[in-house]
C-alpha positions as CSV (number, residue, x, y, z in Angstrom):
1,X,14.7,23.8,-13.6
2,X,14.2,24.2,-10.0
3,X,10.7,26.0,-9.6
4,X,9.9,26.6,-12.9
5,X,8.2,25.1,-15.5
6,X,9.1,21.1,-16.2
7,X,10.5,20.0,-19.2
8,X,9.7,17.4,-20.8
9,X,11.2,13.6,-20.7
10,X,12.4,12.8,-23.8
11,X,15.1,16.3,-23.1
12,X,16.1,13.9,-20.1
13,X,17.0,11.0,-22.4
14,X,15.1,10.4,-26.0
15,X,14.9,7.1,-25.3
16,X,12.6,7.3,-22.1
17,X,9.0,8.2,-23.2
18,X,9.0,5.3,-25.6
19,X,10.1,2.6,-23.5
20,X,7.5,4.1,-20.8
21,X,5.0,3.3,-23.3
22,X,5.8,0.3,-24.0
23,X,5.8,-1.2,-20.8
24,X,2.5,0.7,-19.9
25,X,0.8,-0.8,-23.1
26,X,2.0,-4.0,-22.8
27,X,0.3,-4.2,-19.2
28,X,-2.9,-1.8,-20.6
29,X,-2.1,1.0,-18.3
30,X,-5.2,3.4,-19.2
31,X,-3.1,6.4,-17.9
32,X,0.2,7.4,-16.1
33,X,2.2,9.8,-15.3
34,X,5.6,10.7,-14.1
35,X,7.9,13.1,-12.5
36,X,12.2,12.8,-12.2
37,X,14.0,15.4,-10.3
38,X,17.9,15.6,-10.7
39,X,19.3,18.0,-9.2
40,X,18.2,21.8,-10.2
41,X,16.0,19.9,-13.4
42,X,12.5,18.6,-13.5
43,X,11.0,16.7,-15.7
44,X,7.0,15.0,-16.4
45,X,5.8,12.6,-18.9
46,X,1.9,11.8,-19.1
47,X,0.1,9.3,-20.7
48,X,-2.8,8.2,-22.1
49,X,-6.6,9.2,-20.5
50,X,-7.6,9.9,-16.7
51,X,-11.0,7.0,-17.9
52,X,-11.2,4.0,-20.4
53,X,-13.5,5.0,-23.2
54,X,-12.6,9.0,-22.7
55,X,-10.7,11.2,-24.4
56,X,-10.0,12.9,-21.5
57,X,-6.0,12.8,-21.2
58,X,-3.8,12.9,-18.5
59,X,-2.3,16.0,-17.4
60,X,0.6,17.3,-15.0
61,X,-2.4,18.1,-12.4
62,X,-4.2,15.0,-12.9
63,X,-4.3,13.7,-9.5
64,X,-4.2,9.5,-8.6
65,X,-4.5,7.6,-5.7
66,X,-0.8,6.9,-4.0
67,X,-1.8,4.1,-2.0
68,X,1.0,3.0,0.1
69,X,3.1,6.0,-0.7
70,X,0.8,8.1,1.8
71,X,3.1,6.4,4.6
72,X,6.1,8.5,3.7
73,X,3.5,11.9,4.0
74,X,2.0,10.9,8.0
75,X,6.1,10.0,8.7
76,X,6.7,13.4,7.2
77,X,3.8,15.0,9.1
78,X,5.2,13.5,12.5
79,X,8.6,15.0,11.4
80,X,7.2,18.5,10.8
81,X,5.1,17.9,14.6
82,X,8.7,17.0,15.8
83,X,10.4,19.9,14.7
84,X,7.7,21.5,16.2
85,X,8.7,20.7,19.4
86,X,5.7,19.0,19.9
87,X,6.3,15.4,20.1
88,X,9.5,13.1,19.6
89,X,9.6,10.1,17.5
90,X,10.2,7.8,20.4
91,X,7.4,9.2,22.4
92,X,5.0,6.3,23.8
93,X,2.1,5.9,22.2
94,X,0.4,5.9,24.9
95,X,0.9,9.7,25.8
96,X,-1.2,10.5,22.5
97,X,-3.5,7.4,22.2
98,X,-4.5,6.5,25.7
99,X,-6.5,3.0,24.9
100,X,-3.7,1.8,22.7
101,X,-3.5,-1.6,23.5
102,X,-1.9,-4.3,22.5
103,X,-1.2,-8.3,23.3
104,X,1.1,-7.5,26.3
105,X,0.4,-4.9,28.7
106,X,4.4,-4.0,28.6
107,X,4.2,-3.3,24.9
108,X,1.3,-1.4,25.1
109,X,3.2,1.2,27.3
110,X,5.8,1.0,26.0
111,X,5.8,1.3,22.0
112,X,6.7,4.1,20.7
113,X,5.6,6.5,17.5
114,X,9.3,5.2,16.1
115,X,8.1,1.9,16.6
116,X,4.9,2.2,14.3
117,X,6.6,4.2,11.7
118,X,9.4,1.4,11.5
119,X,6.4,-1.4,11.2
120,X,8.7,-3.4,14.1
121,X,5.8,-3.4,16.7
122,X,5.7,-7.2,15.7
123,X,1.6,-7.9,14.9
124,X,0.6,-10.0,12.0
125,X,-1.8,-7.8,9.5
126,X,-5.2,-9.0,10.1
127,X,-7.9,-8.1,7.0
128,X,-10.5,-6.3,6.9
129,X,-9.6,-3.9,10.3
130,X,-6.0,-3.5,8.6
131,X,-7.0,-2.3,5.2
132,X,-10.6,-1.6,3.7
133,X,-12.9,-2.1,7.2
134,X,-16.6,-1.4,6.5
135,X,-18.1,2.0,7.0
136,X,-19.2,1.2,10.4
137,X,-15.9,0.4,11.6
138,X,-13.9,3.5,13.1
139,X,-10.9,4.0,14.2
140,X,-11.8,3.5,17.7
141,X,-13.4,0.0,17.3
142,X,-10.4,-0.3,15.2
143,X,-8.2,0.0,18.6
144,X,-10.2,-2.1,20.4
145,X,-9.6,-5.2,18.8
146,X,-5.8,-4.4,18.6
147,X,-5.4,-6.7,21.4
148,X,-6.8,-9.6,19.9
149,X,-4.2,-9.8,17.0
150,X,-1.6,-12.2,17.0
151,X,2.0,-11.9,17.3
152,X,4.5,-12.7,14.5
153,X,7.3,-11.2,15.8
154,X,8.4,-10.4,19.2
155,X,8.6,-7.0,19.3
156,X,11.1,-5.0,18.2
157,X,12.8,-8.4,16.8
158,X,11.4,-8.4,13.2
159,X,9.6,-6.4,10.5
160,X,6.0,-6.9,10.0
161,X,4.1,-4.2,7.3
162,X,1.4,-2.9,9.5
163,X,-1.1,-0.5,8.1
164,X,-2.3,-0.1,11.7
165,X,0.8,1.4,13.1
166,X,0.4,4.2,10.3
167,X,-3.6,4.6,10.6
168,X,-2.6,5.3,14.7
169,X,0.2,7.9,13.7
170,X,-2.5,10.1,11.7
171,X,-4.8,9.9,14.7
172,X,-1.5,11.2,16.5
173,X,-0.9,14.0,14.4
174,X,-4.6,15.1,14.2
175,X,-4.8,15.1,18.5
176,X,-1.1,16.3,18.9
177,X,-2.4,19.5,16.0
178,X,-5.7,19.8,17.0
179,X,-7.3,19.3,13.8
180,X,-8.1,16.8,11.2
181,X,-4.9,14.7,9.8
182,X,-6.6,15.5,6.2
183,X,-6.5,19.0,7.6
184,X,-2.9,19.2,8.9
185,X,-1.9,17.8,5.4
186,X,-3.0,20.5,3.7
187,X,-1.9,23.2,5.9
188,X,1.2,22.0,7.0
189,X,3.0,20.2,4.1
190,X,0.9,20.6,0.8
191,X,0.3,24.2,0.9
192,X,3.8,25.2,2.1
193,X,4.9,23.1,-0.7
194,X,2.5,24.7,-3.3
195,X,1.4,21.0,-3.6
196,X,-1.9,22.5,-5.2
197,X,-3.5,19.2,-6.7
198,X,-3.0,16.9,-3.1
199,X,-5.4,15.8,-0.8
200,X,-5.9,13.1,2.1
201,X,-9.2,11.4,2.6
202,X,-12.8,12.3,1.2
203,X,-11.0,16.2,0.7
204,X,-9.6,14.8,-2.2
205,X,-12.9,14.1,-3.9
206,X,-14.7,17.2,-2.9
207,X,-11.4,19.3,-3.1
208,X,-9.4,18.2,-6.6
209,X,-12.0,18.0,-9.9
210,X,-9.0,16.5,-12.2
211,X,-8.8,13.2,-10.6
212,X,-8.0,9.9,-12.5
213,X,-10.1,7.0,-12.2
214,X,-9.3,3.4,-11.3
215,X,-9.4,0.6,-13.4
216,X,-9.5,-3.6,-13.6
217,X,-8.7,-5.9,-16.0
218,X,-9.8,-9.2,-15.1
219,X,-12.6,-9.5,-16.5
220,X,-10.8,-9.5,-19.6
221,X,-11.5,-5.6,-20.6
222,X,-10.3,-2.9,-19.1
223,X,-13.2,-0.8,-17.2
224,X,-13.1,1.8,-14.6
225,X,-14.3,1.3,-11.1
226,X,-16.2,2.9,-8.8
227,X,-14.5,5.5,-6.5
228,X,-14.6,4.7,-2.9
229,X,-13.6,6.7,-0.1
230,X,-11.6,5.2,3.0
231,X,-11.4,7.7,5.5
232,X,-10.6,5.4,8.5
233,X,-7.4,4.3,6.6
234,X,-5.2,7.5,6.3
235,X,-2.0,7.8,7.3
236,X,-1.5,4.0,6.0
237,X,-3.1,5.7,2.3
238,X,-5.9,7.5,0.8
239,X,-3.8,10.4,-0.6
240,X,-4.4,11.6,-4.6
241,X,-1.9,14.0,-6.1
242,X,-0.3,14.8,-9.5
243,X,3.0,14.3,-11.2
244,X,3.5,18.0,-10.7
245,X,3.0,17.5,-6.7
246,X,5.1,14.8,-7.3
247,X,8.2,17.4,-8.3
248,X,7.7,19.2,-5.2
249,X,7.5,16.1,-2.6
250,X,10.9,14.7,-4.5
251,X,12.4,18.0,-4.3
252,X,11.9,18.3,-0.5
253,X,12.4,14.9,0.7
254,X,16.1,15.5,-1.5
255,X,16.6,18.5,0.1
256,X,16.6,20.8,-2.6
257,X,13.9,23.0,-1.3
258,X,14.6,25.2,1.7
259,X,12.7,23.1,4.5
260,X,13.8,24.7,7.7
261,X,10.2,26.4,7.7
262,X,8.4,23.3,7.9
263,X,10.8,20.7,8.9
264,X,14.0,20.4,10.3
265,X,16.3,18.6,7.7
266,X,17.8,16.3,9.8
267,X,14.1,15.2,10.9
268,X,13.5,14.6,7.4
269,X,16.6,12.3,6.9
270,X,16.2,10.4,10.1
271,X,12.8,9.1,8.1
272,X,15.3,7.6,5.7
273,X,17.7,6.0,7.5
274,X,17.7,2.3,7.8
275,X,15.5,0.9,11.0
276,X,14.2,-2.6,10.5
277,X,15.9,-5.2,8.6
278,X,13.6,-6.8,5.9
279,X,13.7,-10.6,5.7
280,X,14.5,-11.1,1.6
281,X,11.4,-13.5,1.3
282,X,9.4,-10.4,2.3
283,X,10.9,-8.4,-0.8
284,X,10.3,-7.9,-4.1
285,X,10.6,-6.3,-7.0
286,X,8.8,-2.8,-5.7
287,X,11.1,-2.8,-2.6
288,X,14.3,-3.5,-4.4
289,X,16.5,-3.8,-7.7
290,X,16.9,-8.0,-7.9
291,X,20.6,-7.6,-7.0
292,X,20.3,-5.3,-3.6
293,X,22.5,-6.3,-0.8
294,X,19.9,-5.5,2.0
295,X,16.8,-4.1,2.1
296,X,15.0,-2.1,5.5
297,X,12.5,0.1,6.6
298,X,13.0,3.4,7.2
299,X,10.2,5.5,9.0
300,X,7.4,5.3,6.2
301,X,10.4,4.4,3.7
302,X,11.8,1.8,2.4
303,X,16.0,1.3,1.9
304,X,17.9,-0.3,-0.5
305,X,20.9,0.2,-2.8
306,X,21.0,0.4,-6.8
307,X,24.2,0.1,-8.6
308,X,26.0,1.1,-5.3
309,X,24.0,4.2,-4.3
310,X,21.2,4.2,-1.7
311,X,17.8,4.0,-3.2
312,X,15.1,5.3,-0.5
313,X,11.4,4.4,-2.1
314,X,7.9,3.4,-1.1
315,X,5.6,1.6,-3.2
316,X,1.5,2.2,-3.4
317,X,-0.8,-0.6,-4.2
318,X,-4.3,0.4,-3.9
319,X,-7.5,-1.4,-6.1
320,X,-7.2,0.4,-9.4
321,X,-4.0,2.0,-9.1
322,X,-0.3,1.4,-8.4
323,X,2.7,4.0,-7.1
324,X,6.2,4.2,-6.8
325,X,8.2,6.7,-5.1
326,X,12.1,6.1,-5.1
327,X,14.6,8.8,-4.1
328,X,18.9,8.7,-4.8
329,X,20.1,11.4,-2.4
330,X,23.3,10.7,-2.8
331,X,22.9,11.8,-6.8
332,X,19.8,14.3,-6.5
333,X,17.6,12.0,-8.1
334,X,13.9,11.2,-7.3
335,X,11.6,9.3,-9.3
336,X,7.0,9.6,-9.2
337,X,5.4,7.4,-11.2
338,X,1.4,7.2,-10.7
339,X,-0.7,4.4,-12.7
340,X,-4.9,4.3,-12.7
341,X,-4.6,0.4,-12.8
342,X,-3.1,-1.9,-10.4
343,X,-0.5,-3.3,-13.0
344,X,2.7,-4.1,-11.5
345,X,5.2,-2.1,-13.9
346,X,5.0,0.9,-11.3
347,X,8.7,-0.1,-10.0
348,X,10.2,-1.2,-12.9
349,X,9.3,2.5,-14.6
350,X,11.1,3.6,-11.6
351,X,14.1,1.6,-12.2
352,X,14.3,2.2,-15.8
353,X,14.4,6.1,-15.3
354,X,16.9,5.5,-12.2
355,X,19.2,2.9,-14.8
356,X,19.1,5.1,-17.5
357,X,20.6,8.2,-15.6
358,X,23.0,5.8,-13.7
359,X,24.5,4.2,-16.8
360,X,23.0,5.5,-19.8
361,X,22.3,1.5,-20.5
362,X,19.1,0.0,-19.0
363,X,18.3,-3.6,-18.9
364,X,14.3,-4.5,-20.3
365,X,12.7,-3.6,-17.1
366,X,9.5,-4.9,-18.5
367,X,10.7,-8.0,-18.8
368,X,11.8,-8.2,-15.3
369,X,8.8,-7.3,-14.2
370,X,7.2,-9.7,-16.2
371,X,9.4,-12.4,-15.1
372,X,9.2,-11.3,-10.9
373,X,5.1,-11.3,-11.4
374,X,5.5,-14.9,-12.4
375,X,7.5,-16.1,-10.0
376,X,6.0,-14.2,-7.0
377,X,2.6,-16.4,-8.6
378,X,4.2,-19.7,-8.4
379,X,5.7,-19.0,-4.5
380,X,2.2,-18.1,-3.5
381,X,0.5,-21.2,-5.3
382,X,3.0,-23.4,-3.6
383,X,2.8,-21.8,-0.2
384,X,-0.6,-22.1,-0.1
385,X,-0.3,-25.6,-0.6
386,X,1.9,-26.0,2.1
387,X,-0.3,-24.4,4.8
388,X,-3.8,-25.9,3.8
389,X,-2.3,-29.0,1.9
390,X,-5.3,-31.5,0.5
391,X,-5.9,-33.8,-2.1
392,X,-7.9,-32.7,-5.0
393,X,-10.8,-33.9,-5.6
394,X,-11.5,-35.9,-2.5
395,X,-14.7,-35.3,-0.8
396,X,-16.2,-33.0,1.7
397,X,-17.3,-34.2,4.9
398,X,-20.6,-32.2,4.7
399,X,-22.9,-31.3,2.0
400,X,-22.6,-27.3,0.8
401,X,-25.9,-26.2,3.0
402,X,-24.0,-27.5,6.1
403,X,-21.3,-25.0,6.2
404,X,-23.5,-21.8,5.7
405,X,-23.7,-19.6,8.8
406,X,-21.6,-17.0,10.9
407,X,-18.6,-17.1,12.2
408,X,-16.8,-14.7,14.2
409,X,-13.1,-13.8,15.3
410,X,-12.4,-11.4,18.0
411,X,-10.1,-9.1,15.5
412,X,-11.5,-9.2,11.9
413,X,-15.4,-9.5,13.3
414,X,-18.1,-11.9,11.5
415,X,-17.8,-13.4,8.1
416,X,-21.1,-15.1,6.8
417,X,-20.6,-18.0,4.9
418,X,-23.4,-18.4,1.7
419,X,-24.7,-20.4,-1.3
420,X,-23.6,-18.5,-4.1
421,X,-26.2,-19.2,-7.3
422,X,-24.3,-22.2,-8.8
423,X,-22.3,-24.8,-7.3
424,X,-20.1,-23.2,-4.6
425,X,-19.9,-21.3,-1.3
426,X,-19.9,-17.4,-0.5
427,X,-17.8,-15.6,2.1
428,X,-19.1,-12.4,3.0
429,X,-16.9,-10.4,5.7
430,X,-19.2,-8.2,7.3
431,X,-17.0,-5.7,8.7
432,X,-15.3,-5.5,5.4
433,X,-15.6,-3.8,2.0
434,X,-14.2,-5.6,-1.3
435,X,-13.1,-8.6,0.9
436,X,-15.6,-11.3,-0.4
437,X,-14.3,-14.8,-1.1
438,X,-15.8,-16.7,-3.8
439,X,-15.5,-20.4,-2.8
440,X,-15.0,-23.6,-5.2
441,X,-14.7,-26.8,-3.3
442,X,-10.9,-28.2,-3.9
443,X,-10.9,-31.4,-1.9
444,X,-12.0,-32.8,1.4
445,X,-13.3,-29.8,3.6
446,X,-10.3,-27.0,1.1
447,X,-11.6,-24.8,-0.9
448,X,-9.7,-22.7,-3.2
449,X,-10.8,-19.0,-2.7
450,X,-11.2,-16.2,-5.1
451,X,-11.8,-12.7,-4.5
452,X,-15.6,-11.8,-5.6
453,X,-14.7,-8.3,-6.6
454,X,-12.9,-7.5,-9.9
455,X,-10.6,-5.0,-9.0
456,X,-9.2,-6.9,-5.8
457,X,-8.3,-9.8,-8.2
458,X,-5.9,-7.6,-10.3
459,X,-5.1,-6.6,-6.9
460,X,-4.4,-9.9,-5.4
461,X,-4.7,-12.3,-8.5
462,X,-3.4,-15.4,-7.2
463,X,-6.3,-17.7,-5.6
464,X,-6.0,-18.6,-1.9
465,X,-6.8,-21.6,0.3
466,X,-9.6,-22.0,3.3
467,X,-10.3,-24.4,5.5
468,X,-13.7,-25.8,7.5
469,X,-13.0,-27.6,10.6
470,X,-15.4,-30.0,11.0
471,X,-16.1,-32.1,14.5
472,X,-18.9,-34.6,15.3
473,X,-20.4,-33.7,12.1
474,X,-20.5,-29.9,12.2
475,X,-18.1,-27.1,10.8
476,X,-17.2,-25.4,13.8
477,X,-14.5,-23.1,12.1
478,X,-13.6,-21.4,8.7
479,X,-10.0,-20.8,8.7
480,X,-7.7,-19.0,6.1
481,X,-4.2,-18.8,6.9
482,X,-3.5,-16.8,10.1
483,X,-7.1,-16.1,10.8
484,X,-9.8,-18.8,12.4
485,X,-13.4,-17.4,12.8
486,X,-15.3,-19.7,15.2
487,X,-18.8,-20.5,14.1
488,X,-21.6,-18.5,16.0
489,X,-24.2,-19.9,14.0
């Protein structure tokens, strides 16, 4: 009931907690937990332990890292500045964020908050400035090499995910406020929501003691992983709360909690109308049911349809943990579901719960999961093919000592390539944390790449392709697709 104490799942539907746990065993979830709204009701489910090896369980306040889903909360903090009176959505930029600057000089005055909230600016994502920089790298070098990014779009004329764009709308909201963005959170949205157990940034690890902790799996067991703090990254993530946070976040973005106080209401629904039209080879199974018409961005949402209503979700994938958030206005239904290992069942939870109160009759959602993982792994097998194609086996043009050395690109900084201990190649990006490549020679001047770091495996599992260019016997470039760092040294 609306305000008061949650009941449990299985009252929901008896069915529900069961087939929960089967899909989180079957992908050795260590712990999850989940909210549903619907209507005046609430309801949470927990399970398992907050740490391998622990009998620490999960509980209602047991806050996890939300990864991506921390883009609905800086759209929602722009929102509550907007209602404010204190900015509009389609403000430039440039009125907050003077050295914004992109590739063209027109842009760069011209973009707007809108457009970085509806990821049309038009950049391609650029690793490691885009997600996970070093400590050393702050915002403001950050924005300095915005301009040397290259364009997949022009802008406004297609949708590009663009952590950046939300990273630069935090920084908005902390000048605009005049404090922090961890600190506006609080202040302005969790505490007026009695969200008790939420945090952005390093607050979350000094400020909320029941925390979950991250897992991996591919090493073959599952073992936690170190905690690691990524200031510079909020806005596009860094957010922990709990299933019982969850409650109140679905029950205002649905409208079911008087919200005039903090936003206006018809701020909150313009960050769910429909913006940017997602190309379907950019979807997947966390952005949509398999059988959606169309699927957009919002402003820090995503838009789809389910069994003819509106489904208005975001997805978090972070290195030890996945998220899904997924609202039904039109039925008063919102979904949380919060995993402490990057297993992708986190939609397919979603759509279960969603299914079942739809029709009473869900499909094995655990199963399509299953079957979506495998064939998102063969289309990135054969697309790296495609755009570093070579024949294996054939040899390099230079001996393994010959392509050690430092190369540079004006956007992601310097990469150092290495002798590992055995028989390959080590790519170490400086300005990066948890992007190594371990690389294995393939054929002729390929190699197949392979993230060093466990937990950015399960994370991104599928190995990659990179290139040496080689000229007059010397490899003058390293090149993965999108990205070619020039050899310094």
């Amino acid at each position: 009931m609306s305000g008061g104490k949650p009941l449990d799942l299985a009252s929901l539907d008896a069915r529900l907690p069961g087939r929960i746990a089967e899909i989180l065993n079957a992908a050795r979830v260590p712990g999850a937990a989940i909210a549903v709204v619907r209507g005046e009701d609430a309801y949470i489910a927990t399970f398992g332990v907050k740490r391998t090896g622990a009998s620490d369980p999960v509980t209602a306040a047991t806050a996890f890292d939300i990864g991506s889903c921390a883009k609905s909360y800086v759209a929602t903090a722009i929102a509550v500045l907007v209602s404010a009176g204190k900015l509009s959505f389609d403000d430039p930029v440039r009125k907050y964020v003077p050295e914004f600057e992109v590739d063209d000089p027109w842009i760069s005055a011209n973009a707007t908050i809108r457009d970085l909230l509806a990821n049309r600016l038009g950049l391609a994502r650029q690793r490691p400035i885009e997600a996970f920089p070093a400590p050393h790298i702050t915002l403001a070098e950050i924005l300095r090499r915005l301009k040397h990014l290259r364009r997949a779009y022009p802008f406004r004329a297609g949708y590009v995910y663009f952590n950046l764009g939300f990273m630069i709308c935090a920084e908005i909201v902390a000048r605009v406020s005049g404090m922090p963005y961890a600190q506006f959170m609080e202040e302005r949205l969790f505490r007026p929501l009695g969200m008790t157990d939420s945090q952005s940034g390093g607050r979350a690890f000094a400020r909320i003691p029941d925390r979950a902790v991250g897992h991996t799996a591919s090493t073959g067991t599952v073992t936690a992983i170190p905690e690691q703090e990524f200031d510079v990254v909020q806005g596009a993530g860094c957010i922990h709360s709990s299933a019982a946070d969850a409650l109140q976040w679905l029950r205002f973005h649905l409208g079911l909690i008087e919200n005039d106080s903090i936003a206006n209401p018809a701020h909150i629904r313009e960050l769910h109308r429909a913006h940017t039209i997602m190309p379907p080879e950019e979807t997947g199974l966390m952005h949509r049911v398999p059988e959606a018409v169309q699927t957009c961005y919002g402003l820090g949402w995503w838009q789809s349809d389910f069994n003819a209503n509106r489904l208005v979700q975001h997805a978090g994938g972070m290195f030890g943990w996945r998220a899904q958030t997924s609202l039904m206005p039109g039925k008063g239904v919102g979904v949380a579901g919060y995993l402490n290992i990057a297993a992708n069942v986190h939609s397919a939870i979603a759509y279960l719960i969603h299914e079942t109160i739809l029709t009473g009759a869900p499909r094995n959602w655990g199963a399509v999961a299953q079957t979506h993982q495998r064939r998102v792994a063969e289309e990135l097998t054969a697309m790296m093919a495609r755009y570093v194609p070579a024949e294996r086996g054939a040899p390099a043009s230079l001996p393994l000592a010959a392509f050690e050395g430092v190369y540079t690109h004006p956007a992601a900084g310097e990469i150092e390539i290495v002798r590992d201990d055995g028989d390959g190649l080590l790519m170490k990006q400086l300005d990066g944390r948890l992007w190594d490549f371990a690389l294995r020679h393939y054929g002729g001047d390929v190699f197949e790449a392979t993230f060093a770091d466990p937990a950015v495996r399960d994370y991104l599992p599928v190995p990659g392709r990179t290139r040496f260019t080689v000229k007059d016997g010397v490899a003058v470039a390293f090149e993965e697709p999108g990205t070619r760092y020039a050899r310094r040294s």
